[in-house]
N, C-alpha and C positions, 0 to 999 in steps of 0.2 A: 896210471894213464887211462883216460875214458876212450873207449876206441868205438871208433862206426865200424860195425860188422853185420851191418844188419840189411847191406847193400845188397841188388840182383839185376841191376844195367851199371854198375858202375865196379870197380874192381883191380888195383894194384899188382901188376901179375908179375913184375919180378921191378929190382932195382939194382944200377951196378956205373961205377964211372961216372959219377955225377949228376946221372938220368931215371926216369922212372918209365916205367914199361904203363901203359894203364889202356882196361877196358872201359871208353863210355859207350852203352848198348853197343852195335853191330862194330865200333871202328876201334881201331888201337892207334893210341898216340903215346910218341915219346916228346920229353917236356924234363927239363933239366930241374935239377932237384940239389939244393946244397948241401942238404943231410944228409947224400947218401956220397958221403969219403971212401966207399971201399968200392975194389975193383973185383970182382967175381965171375967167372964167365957165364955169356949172355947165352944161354942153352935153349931158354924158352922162344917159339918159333915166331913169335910177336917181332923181336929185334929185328927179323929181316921180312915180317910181313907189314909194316908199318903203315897207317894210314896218312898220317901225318909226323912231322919230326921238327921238332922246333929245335934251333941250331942259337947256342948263345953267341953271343960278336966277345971277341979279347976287349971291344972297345964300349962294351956297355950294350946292353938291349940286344936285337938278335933277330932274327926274320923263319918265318915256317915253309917247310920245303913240305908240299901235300902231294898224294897217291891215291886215288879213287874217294879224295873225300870230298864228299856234298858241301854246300857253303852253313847249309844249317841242319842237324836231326834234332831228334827229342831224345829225354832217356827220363825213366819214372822212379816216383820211388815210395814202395808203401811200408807205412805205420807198423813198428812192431807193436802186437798186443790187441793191434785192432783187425787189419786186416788177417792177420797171420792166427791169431788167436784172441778172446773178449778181452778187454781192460780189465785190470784186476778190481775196478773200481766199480766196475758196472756203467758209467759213462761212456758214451761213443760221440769221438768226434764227430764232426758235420762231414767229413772228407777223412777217403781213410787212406789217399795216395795225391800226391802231388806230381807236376809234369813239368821240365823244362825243358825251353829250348836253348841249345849249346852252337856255340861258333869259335870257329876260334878266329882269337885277336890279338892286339899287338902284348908287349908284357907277358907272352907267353900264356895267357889265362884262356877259359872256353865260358866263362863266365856261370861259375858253378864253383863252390869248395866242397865237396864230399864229402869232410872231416866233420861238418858242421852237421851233420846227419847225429851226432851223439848227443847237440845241444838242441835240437829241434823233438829227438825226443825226451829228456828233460823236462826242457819248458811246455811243452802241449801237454805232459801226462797233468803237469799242474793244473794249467788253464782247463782242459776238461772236467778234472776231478773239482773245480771250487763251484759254487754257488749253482747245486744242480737246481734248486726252485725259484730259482730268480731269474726274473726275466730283464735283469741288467745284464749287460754283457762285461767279460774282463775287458777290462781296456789296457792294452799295448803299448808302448812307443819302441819304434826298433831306427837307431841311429845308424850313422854311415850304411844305410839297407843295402846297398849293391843293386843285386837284379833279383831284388828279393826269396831267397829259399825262407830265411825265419820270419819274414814277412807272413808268408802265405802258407807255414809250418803251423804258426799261429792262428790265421782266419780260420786255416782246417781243424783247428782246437775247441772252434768257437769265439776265438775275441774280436772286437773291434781294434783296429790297427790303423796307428800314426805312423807313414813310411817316408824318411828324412834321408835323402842321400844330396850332395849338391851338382850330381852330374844327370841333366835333364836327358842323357842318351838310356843313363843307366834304369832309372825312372821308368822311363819309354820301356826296356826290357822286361823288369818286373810286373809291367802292367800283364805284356803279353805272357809273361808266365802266368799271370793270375789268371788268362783265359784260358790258356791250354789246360789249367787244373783243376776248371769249372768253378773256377771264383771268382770270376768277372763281376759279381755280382752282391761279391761278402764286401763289408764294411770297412773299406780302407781308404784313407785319405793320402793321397799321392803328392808328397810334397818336394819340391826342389829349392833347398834353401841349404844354406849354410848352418851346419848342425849348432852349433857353439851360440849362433844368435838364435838360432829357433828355439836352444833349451831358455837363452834366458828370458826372449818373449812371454814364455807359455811361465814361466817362475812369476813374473808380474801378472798377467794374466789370473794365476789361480788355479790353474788347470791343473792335474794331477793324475798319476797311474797308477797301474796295479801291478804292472811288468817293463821293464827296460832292457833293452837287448843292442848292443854295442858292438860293433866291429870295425872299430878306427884301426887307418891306413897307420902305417909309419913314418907315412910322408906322404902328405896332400896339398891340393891346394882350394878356395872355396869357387863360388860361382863368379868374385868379382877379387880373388886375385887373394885371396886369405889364406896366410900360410896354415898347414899344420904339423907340427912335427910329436909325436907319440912319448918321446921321454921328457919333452919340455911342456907340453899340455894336458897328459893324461889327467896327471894330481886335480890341478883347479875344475878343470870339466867334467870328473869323475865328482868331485864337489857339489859344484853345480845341477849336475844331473840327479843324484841321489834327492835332490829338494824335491821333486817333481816326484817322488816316492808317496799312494795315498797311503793314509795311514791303515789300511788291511791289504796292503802290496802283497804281492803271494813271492816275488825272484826280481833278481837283476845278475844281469849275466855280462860281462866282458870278455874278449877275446882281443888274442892277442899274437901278432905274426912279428915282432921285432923280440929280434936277439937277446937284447937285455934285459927283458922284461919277465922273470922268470915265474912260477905258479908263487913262489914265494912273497913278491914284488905282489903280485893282483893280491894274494890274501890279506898281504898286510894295510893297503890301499882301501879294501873292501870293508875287514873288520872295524879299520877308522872312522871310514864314511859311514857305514850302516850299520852293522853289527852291536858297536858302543852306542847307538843312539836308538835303534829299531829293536833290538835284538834280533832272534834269529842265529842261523848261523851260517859263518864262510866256507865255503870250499874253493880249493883249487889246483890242476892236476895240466899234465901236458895231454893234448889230442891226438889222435893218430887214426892211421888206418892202416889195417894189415896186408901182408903181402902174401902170394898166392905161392911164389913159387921156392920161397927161404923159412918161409912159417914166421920172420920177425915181423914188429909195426913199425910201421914209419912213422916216426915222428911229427906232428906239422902244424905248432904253436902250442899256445897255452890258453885256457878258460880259467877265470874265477867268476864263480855260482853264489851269493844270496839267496837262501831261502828263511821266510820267515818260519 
């Protein structure tokens, strides 16, 4: 398992009864969790000091019941190896800490995965270490972006970045992260479009990367009403996307939050697409992030990694 442990506003502080205890900087939120089947008692003094608690419905979906908490804070998060200590590379990112802002909203999310902290440093130590004397930049594309973390994990690495999600609110968010993290001003293209026709524009097109970064829902829909479902679409658009690979790619990275998609399932997916044709090699592992007050990790999806 590759685990984020490298957090200090963000923080897992116990889990029990189907919920997870969690620090974002100053506020503690509880937020239900399906991996966590076992019932334990709730000792740590978070369960009754709660800022917020999101309450699932028997009927689907679920509404947040809040305690002194603000409609939006920040919480940060810096670079192991840079901030904390030099690159073993001798490269320094452009940015050695990223800033978001958090809200919470419906689906239970605050718009942030934390887990994703293990793949952000991954792919940055790459994009810093390639092409110290060139004054071409890596170029990026990071699909279903959200509210950008590997977006702007990336610009702080140094690359130019293509940001693809099909929800113009979500867009709107990652912009504002990009200011809060003093990147307002790095080289990213803010797109809202439906991922699946943008990969195949840019296939005719001719356009090509150096990095791809994927984190498809398991169930979406586009900007004008385009289904997507995760076990029926992966295969071909995992296809499709790999095209768009330049031929001195440095990674390509998927993730993956549906059940039956096991690390096994991405490797074998990965070595097809690229591995057999690019070389290189696959990896792939479950994500997690540890908890503070049992010593286990939580579980909380799967990555498969391409590296050339």
């Amino acid at each position: 398992m590759w685990i984020a442990d490298n957090w200090n506003d963000y923080e897992v502080l116990d889990a029990s009864g189907g919920e997870k205890l969690e620090r974002w900087g100053d506020y503690i939120l509880i937020r239900p969790d399906p991996q966590v089947i076992w019932s334990t008692p709730r000792s740590h003094p978070g369960w009754k000091n709660r800022n917020g608690h999101y309450h699932r419905s028997a009927k689907g979906g679920g509404e947040w019941e809040f305690f002194r908490l603000p409609d939006e804070w920040s919480i940060s998060y810096a670079f192991r190896g840079t901030s904390r200590r030099e690159n073993p590379s001798g490269v320094r990112r452009s940015r050695d800490s990223l800033t978001f802002r958090l809200k919470p909203f419906s689906f239970k999310h605050t718009g942030l995965f934390p887990e994703q902290a293990v793949n952000w440093e991954w792919f940055s130590s790459l994009i810093a270490g390639a092409r110290p004397n060139s004054d071409t930049p890596v170029r990026i594309l990071n699909l279903f972006a959200y509210t950008g973390g590997a977006t702007l994990a990336a610009a702080a690495a140094g690359a130019a970045v293509t940001h693809v999600d099909a929800s113009k609110g979500m867009v709107s968010w990652a912009k504002e992260n990009a200011q809060a993290s003093g990147l307002g001003d790095a080289p990213i293209r803010w797109l809202v479009d439906d991922c699946t026709k943008f990969v195949e524009r840019e296939i005719r097109r001719g356009n090509r990367y150096d990095g791809i970064i994927m984190d498809p829902p398991s169930y979406g829909r586009g900007p004008k009403g385009e289904i997507w479902k995760m076990e029926d679409n992966i295969w071909p658009f995992l296809q499709l996307a790999a095209q768009l690979l330049s031929k001195d790619a440095l990674f390509f990275l998927i993730n993956s939050y549906t059940t039956g998609l096991q690390p096994a399932v991405l490797s074998y997916m990965m070595n097809e697409t690229m591995a057999r044709h690019l070389g290189g090699q696959v990896e792939a592992a479950e994500i997690g992030l540890p908890v503070s007050q049992s010593g286990l990790v939580l579980p909380c999806g799967a990555a498969g990694r391409w590296q050339r």
